[in-house]
C-alpha positions as CSV (number, residue, x, y, z in Angstrom):
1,X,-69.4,26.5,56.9
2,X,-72.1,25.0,55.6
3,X,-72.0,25.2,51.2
4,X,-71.5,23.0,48.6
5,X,-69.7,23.9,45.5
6,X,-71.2,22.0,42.0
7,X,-68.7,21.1,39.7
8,X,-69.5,23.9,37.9
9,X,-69.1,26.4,40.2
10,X,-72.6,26.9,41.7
11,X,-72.3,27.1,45.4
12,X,-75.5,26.5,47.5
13,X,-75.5,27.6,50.7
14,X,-77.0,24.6,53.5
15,X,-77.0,26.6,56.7
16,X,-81.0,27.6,55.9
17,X,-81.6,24.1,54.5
18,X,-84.5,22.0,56.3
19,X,-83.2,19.7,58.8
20,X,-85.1,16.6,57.0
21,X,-82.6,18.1,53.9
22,X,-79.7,17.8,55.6
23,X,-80.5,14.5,56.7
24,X,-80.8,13.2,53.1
25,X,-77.8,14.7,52.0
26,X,-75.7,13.3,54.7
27,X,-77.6,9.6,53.4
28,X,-76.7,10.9,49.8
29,X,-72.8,11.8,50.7
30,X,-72.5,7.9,53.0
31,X,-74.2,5.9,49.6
32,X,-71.7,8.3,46.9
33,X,-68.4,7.6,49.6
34,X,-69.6,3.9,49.2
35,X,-69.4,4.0,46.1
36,X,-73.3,2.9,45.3
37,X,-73.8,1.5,42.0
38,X,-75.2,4.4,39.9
39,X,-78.8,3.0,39.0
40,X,-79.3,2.1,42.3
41,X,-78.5,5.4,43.7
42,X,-80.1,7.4,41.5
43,X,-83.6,5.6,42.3
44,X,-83.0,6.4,45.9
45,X,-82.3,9.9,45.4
46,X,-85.4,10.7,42.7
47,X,-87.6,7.6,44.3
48,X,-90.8,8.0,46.0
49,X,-88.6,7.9,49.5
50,X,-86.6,10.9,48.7
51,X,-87.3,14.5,49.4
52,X,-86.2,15.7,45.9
53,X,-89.1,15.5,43.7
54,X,-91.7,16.2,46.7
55,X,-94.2,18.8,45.9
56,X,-95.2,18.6,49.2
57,X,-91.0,18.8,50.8
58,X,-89.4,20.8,48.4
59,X,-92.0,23.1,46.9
60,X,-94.0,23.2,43.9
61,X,-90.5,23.8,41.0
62,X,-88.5,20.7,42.8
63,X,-86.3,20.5,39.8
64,X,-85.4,24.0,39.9
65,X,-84.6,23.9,44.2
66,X,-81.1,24.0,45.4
67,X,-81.3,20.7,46.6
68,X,-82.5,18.8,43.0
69,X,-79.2,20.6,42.2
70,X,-77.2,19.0,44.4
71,X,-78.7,15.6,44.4
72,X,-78.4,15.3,40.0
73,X,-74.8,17.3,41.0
74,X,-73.4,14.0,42.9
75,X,-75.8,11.7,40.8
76,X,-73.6,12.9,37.6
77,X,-70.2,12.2,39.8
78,X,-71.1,9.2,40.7
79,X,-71.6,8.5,37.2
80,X,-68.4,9.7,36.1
81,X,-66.3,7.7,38.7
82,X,-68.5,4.7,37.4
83,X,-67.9,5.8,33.5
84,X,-71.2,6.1,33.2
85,X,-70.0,9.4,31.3
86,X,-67.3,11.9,30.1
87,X,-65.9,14.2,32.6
88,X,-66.9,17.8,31.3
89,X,-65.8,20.3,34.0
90,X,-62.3,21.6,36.0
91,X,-61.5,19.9,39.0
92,X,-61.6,16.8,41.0
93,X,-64.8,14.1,40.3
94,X,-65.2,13.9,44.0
95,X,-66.8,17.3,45.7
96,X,-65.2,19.0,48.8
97,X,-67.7,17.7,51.4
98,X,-69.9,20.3,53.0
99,X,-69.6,19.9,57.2
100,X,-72.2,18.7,57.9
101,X,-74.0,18.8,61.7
102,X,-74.5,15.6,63.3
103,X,-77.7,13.6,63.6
């Protein structure tokens, strides 16, 4: 199953996502797991090159899109692992990985 579960609880289901979305989160998850450091990966996931804040990929509200979610989601726990900030929510920093198809 494809969903992945903010660390607030939120759950967004991916199975509908675009497949240029699932793409970019799979690049998202490899540069979190590697541990990125946080201004550099939060440039490539708001940047020009990214899909988030595309009026013209991710309709005309980006910041209020599932995916904007889930990017600012694992932009904030990457931050945390980094101590960048305070952890404020239940649970593990790290999110249960959504499986992801191939490609």
């Amino acid at each position: 199953m494809m969903r992945y579960r903010a660390r607030f609880g939120d759950e967004y289901d991916l199975e509908n996502w675009p497949a240029e979305h699932i793409r970019w989160l799979r690049e998202a998850i490899r540069w979190y797991e590697q541990n990125m450091p946080y201004e550099q990966f939060t440039q490539r996931i708001l940047g020009p090159a990214s899909p988030v804040l595309d009026r013209r990929r991710n309709g005309p509200m980006p910041t209020r899109s599932p995916l904007y979610a889930v990017a600012t989601d694992l932009q904030f726990r990457l931050g945390v692992k980094q101590g960048f900030f305070a952890k404020d929510w239940d649970g593990e920093v790290d999110p249960q990985w959504p499986k992801l198809p191939k490609g």
